[in-house]
N, C-alpha and C positions, 0 to 999 in steps of 0.2 A: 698790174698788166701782166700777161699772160705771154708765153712766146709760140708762137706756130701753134697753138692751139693744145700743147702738154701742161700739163699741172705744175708748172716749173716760171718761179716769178721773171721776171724780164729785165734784163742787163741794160734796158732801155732808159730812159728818164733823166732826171736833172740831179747829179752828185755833188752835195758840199763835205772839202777835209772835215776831218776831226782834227782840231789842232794837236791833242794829247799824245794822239797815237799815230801821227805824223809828224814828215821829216823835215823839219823847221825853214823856212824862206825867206830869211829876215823880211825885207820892207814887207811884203803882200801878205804875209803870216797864213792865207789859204786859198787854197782853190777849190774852183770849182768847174766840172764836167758836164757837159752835156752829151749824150749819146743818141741818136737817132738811126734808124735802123728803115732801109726799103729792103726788097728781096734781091738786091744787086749794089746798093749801096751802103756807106757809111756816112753821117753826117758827125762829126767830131767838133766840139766847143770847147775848148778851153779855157778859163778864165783865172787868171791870178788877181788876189788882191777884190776889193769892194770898192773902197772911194777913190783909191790910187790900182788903175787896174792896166792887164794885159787879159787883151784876146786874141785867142789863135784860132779859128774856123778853117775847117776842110773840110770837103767833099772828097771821098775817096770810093772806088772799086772795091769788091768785095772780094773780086778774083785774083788777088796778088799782081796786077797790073799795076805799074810806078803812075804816079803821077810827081807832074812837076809846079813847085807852087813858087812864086818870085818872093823872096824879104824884103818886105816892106817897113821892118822896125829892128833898130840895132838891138832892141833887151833882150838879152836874156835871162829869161821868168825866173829859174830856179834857183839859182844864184847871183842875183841883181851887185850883189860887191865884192864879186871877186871881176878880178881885169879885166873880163871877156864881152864882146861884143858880135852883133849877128852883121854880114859883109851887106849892106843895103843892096839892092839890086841883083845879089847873087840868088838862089836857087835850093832848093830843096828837094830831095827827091823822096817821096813815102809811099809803101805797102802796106793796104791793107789785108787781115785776113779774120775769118769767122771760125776760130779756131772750133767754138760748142757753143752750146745754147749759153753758155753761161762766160765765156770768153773769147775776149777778141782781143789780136794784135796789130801793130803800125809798126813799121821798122821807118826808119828814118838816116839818109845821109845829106850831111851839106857839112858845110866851112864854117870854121868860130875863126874869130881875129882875135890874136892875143898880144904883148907889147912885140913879140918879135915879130908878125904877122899872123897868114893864114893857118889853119891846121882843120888837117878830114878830120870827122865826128862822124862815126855808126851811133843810132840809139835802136831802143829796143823799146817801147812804151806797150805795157801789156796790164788787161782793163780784167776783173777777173771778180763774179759776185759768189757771195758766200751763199752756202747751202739755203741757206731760210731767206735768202733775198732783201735782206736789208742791211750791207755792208756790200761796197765796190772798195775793192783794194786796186789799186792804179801803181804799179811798178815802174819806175823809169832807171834802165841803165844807160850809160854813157862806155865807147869803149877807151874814150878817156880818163876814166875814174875808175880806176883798177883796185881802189884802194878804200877803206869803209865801208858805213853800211850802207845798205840800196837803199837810192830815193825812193822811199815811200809814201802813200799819200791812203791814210784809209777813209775813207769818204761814208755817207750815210746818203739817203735822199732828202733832198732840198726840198726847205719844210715840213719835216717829220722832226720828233722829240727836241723841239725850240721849246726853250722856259727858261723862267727869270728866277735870280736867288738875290736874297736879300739876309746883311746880319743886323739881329738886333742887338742890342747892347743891356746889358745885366743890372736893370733898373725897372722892379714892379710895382714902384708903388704910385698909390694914387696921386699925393703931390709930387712925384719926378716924373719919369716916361711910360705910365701905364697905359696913358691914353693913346700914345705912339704907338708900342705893341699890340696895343686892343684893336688900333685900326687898320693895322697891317694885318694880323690875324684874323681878321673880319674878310679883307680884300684876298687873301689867301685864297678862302674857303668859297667865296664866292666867283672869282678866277678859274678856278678847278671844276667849277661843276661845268666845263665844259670841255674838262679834258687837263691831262696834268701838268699845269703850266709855270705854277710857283714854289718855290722852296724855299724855306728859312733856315738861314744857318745859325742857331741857338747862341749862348754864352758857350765857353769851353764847361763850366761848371754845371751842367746841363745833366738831373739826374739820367736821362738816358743819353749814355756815352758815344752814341753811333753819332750822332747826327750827320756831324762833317763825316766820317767814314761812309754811311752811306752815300753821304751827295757825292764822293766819289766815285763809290761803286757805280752809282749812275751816269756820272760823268765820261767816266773808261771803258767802264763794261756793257753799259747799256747803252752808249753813246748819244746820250742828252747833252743838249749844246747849250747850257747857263750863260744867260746875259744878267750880269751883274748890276744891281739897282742900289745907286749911294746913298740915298733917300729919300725917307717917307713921299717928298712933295711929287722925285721923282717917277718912287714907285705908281702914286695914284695917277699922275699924268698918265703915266705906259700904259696902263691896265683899266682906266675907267670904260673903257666902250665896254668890256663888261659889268659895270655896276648902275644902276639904274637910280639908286639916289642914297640917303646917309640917312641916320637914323642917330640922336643929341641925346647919349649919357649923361649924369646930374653926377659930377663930382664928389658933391656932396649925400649922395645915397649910392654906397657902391652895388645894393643889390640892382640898381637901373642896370649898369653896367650889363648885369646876367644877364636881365630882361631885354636889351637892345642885342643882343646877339642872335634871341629866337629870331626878333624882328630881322634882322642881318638875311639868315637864313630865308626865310618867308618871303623878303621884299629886294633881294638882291643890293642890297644896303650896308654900307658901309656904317664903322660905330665910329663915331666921333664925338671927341668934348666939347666943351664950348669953344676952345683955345682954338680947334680944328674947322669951326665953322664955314671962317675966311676960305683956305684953302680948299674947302668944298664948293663953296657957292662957284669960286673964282674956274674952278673947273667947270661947272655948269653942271652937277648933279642935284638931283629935286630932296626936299625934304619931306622923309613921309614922316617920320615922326620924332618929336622932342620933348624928354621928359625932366625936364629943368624944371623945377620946383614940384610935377604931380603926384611924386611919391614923399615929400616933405613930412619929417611926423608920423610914418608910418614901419607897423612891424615886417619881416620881411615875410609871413604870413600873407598881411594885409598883401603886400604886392603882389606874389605869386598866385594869388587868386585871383586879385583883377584879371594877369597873365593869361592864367586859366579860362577865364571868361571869351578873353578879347582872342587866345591866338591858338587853343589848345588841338581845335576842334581842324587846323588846318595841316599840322604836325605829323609827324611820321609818326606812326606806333610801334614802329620794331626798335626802333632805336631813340632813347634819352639821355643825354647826359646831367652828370651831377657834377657841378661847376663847382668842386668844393676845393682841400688842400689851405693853399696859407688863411687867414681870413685879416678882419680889420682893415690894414689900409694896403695888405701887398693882395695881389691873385698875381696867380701865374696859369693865367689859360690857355696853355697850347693847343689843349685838346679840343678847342673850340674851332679850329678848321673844317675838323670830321662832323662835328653839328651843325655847323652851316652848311654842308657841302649834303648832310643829309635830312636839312629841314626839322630839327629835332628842338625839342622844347628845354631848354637851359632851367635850372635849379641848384640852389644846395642847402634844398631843406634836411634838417634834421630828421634821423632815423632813431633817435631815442623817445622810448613810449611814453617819459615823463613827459615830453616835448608837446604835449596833447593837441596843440593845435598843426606845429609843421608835422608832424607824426602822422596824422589825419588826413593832410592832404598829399603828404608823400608815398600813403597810404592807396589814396585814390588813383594817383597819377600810376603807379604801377598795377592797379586793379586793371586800368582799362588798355594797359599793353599789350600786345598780342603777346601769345604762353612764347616761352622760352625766349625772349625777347633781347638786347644789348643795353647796359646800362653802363655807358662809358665815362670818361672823370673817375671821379673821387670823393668821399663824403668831406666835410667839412674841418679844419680840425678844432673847430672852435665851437662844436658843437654836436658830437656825436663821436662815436667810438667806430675803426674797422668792421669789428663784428657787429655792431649792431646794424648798420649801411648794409652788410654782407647777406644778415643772416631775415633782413627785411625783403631785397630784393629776391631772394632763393626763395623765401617762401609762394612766390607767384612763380616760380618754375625762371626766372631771370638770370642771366649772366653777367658777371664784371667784365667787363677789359676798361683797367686803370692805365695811368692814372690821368688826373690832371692836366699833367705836365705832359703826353703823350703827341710826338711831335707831328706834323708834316703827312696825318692820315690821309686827309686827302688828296694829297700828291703819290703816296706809295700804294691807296687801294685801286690806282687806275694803270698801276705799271705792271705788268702779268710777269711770270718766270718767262726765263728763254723759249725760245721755243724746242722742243724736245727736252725741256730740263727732266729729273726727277731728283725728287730728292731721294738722299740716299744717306742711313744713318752710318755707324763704323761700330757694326758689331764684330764681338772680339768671342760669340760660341762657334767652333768649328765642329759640324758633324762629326760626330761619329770618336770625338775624343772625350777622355774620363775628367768628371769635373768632382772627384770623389775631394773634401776639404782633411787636408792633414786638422792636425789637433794645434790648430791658431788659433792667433785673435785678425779674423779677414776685417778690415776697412775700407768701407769706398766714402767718396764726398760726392753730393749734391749743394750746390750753388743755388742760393734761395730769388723769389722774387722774378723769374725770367731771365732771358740770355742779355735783354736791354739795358738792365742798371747792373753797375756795380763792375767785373774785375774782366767780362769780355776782351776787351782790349789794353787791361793792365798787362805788364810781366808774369812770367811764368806759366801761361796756358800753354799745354802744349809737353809741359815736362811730367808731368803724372796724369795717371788718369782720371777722369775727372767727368761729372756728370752735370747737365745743364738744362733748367727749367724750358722748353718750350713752348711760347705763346700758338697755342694750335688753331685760333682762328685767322693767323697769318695766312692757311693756307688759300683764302678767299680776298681776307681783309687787306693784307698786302704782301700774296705773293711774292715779289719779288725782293722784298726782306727777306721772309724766309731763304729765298734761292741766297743772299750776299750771307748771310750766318754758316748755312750746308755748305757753302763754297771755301769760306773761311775756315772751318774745322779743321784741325789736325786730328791722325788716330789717333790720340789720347781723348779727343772731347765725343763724348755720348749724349744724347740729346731723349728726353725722357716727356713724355707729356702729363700735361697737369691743365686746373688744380679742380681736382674734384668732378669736371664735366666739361663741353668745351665751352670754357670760360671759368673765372673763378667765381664758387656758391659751395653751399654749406647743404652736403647730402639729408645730413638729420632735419634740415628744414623744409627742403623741397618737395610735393607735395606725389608721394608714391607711385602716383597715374602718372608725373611728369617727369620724374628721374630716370624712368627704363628709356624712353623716346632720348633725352639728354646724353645718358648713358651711350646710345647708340649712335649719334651724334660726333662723339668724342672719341667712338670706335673707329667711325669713316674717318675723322682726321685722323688718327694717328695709322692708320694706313696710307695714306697720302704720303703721310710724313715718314713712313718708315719705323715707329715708334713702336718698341717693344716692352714698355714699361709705364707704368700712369702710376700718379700721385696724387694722392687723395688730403683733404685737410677739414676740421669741423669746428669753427668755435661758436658754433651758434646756441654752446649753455657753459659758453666762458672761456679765455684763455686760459689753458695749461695748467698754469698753478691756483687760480682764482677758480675754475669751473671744470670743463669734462670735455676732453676732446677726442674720448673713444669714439669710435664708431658698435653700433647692433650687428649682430650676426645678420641678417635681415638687410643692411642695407650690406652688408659685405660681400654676401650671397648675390645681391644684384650684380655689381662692380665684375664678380669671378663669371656668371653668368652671360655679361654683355659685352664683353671681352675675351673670349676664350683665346686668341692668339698672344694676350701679356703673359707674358712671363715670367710674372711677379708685380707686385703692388708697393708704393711706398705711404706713411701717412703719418700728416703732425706737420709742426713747426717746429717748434720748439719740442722737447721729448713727450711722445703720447706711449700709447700704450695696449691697442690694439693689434693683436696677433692672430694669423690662420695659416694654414697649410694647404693645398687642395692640388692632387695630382701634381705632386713636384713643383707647384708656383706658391711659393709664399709670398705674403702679407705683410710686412713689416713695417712696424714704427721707428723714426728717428728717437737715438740711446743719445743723443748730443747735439746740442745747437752753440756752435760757435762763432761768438762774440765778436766785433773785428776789435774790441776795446779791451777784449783779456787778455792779460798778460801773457804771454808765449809761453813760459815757464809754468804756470798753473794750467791751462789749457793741459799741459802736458802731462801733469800731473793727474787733472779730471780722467783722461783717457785710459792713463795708466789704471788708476782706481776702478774704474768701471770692470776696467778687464780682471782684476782683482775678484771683486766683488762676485762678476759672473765671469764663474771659473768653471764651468763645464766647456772644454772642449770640440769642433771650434767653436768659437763666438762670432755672433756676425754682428760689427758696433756700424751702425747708419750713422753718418754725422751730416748733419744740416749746418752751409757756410751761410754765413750774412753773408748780402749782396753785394756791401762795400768792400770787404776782403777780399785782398790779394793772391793769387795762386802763392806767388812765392811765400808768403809769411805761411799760409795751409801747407804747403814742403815741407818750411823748416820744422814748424808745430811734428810733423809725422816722420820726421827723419831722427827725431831725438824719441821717439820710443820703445825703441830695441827687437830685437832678433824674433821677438814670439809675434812680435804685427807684421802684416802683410799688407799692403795697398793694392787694390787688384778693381779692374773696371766693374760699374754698376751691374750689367749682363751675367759675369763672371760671381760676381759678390751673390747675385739671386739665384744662380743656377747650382750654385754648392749649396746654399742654406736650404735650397730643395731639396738635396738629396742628404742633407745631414742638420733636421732643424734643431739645433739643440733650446731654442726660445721656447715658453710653454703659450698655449693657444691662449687668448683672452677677449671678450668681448666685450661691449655695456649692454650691463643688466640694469631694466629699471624695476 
């Protein structure tokens, strides 16, 4: 709603507290506001409390004229236990006024009875909405209370960002609670597709560590109001009018498991075991399908083809997931929210070419996806290798976003950034100052694997500088992630984009027509994002030490081409071994991949020798952190290496080796 007809939202409507960011009331724990608006009046609703409640209703003048109202009830709302009581039958006198479009006040006098008796009371009640219209901040002083902070009440609109959270508990296997989690993760994904209503709150041991931290971020900053569900039975009770019937997993064939998921997706269906039945019927959801005994005896071949036959043709084509990770008798499908929620065909066929037959059809399945496509999850590990999953899907011009385990997409790809956000990264070049490198050995660290696993929210962020994988199809996929990471940053954390394109894929496989459009792609998000540095990675002719994780002149050439605002390049995992130069932006490979299991003292040593080794003046050592380590343990490691190293931010580390490359250029030659 619109006010007088300006571009400016309306102070108008039905407000309920935030309890978090408001000022506590013991019994009623919230209120809620009603505002109504004529050209000459005020209609004002007050309400404390829901099942145990207080209403106060006025009508008031717009023109600063008293009105006089009679109390009709001794409570007083905001402080229900402290001594005070309202005089029945006495009097109230209130002013209204229309301060602006966007606030309005009530001034308020009458009498409180307290044990000694009567005593005046001025109040001040001032109603007041934020710039973007979706917060009323409601101020109440008293000139009684002279002392603390002002009753606050910050309110949102009634029935806007309601959604339910639920934890589950740290049990994936198939005879304990997988079935539990499979059908809440089901009912997640199928809840969401009409808007972002449910949330899981994971185990603490949870490889991506945000979880609970964001449900906060949500909680506080976004002002989503979580109703807490204790369980499964009560989750599906709350939430069935959106699921339309359940779809019977075979315990005993955990690839059904996969395959009831597409169905989930497809049929608005929940996955349930046999154990679960009961609690389905009893709800009165329809059974469309149950696959108890029909995959008996067979490979999981055989089934994903049935799959193929029966469901393929109704499927999204930009987006598939690889339902891979533990295998045997644990899965841990989180990632299966964003599959239902986007209709997408579940698998975790092998991508090894000995595999001839799943090979074949994982073959096919990404033949007919549309080019540059999302292939979210993770391969298997019980049956193919990273790079070969990696270096399969790149060859049709496809992108990763892993893993697995990847929580709660469907809830953060429907929450936008603020409104007016921008991101904004914390670069540390200042015009117009000399970035000339004395004769050191400069280090910076990049943090492997993205900002989600690993030391985010350990100790020690915050105390050096420090650079951090950025997942860049955040900027669509869930916005408002990225907004809770950019907000989080301290100026030491720099934020770099990766891996290889937006998403992660293996340059030397993707097919030359499709890399420059990719390339260009990964340009627009790292403008979005503020991103002045990309990282590149290739194992698709081996990791590191077993194979070649150069990159060709040719494809480097593209990278410097379709990018012209980075500022330099990073590339590898573990150490590689490609190097360029080009107009003051270097190339540069990781000189060191540290371990979170090596020892601190050798670690120290590694670094030490390197700079030994390469002793031309300065040196610029990359070092790659696993994602499990700690900022603090990476300090210590770099505070025991002496007077000739220097630790200086990622920006800073690329913009000296520009102007003093002492690395020698290197490409793969075949």
């Amino acid at each position: 709603m619109l006010y007088a007809g300006v571009d400016t939202p309306s102070i108008e409507g039905r407000w309920e507290s935030l309890a978090d960011r408001s000022t506590d009331i013991d019994l009623y724990e919230r209120v809620a506001v009603d505002l109504r608006l004529s050209p000459t009046h005020l209609t004002l609703i007050r309400q404390f409390g829901t099942n145990r409640k207080f209403v106060d209703s006025l009508f008031l003048p717009l023109n600063g004229n008293p009105v006089t109202v009679t109390v009709r009830d001794r409570v007083f709302p905001t402080n229900v236990f402290m001594g005070l009581q309202m005089p029945v039958g006495g009097t109230r006198e209130l002013r209204a006024k229309r301060e602006s479009a966007d606030r309005i006040s009530v001034t308020e006098a009458f009498s409180i009875i307290g044990s000694q008796g009567g005593h005046a009371v001025n109040a001040v009640h001032s109603f007041a909405l934020s710039a973007d219209g979706s917060l009323l901040t409601y101020e109440l002083k008293r000139s009684t209370r002279t002392s603390g902070p002002t009753t606050t009440f910050v309110m949102k609109r009634e029935g806007t960002k309601d959604a339910f959270v639920i934890t589950l508990e740290d049990n994936w296997d198939i005879r304990g609670k997988l079935d539990v989690q499979a059908m809440l993760i089901s009912l997640q994904g199928i809840v969401n597709k009409s808007g972002p209503r449910m949330y899981i709150l994971y185990p603490e041991n949870w490889p991506f560590t945000y979880v609970r931290s964001v449900y906060e971020f949500y909680r506080d900053k976004r002002q989503y109001t979580f109703r807490t569900l204790n369980s499964p039975e009560e989750a599906l009770a709350a939430l069935k009018t959106y699921v339309k019937g359940y779809v019977v997993w075979d315990k005993h064939v955990r690839t059904s498991l996969t395959v009831a998921f597409t169905v989930a997706g497809l049929e608005h269906a929940v996955v349930v075991s046999e154990d679960q039945i009961p609690l389905a019927e009893q709800l009165g959801l329809k059974r469309i399908e149950d696959f108890r005994g029909k995959f008996t005896g067979q490979t999981d071949v055989q089934i994903y083809t049935w799959a193929y036959g029966q469901y393929w043709s109704r499927c999204n084509k930009e987006f598939i997931v690889w339902l891979g990770g533990e295998s045997g008798n644990l899965m841990k499908p989180a990632v299966a929210d964003w599959g239902i929620y986007k209709n997408v065909f579940f698998n975790d066929l092998s991508c090894r070419t000995t595999d001839t037959a799943e090979y074949a059809l994982a073959h096919r399945l990404l033949a007919e996806m549309k080019p540059m496509s999302m292939v979210m999850g993770w391969h298997s590990y019980g049956k193919d290798l990273e790079r070969e999953f990696v270096k399969l899907t790149s060859s049709f011009g496809h992108r990763v976003e892993g893993l697995h385990t990847l929580p709660n997409l469907s809830f953060s790809a429907q929450v936008p950034a603020s409104p007016g956000f921008v991101y904004k990264n914390n670069h540390n070049i200042v015009p117009g100052k000399d970035y000339t490198p004395q004769k050191k050995v400069y280090v910076t660290c990049l943090q492997t694997d993205g900002i989600g696993l690993g030391a985010w929210l350990k100790p020690g962020r915050g105390e050096i500088p420090y650079a951090w994988e950025v997942l860049m199809n955040y900027t669509w996929m869930a916005p408002a992630m990225a907004e809770y990471f950019y907000t989080m940053a301290t100026p030491n954390d720099y934020f770099i984009g990766c891996l290889s394109g937006p998403g992660y894929m293996y340059p030397k496989a993707v097919p030359p027509a499709l890399l420059k459009p990719l390339i260009a792609m990964a340009r627009d998000q790292m403008k979005t994002l503020d991103l002045k540095v990309f990282e590149t990675m290739d194992y698709s002719e081996g990791a590191t030490v077993e194979g070649n994780s150069n990159l060709p002149k040719s494809v480097v050439d593209m990278y410097y081409d379709g990018m012209p605002e980075a500022i330099g390049f990073l590339n590898g995992y573990a150490p590689s071994y490609t190097y360029a130069i080009r107009d003051g932006r270097p190339f540069i490979s990781f000189d060191y991949y540290l371990s979170p299991v090596r020892p601190e003292a050798d670690a120290v040593a590694d670094l030490q020798e390197l700079a030994r080794i390469n002793d031309h003046r300065p040196y610029f050592l990359l070092v790659h952190v696993r994602e499990s380590s700690d900022i603090k343990r990476v300090k210590g490691i770099l505070e025991k290496l002496g007077p000739d190293f220097e630790v200086v931010p990622m920006d800073v580390f690329l913009t000296m080796a520009g102007k003093a490359p002492t690395f020698k250029e290197n490409f793969l030659v075949k």
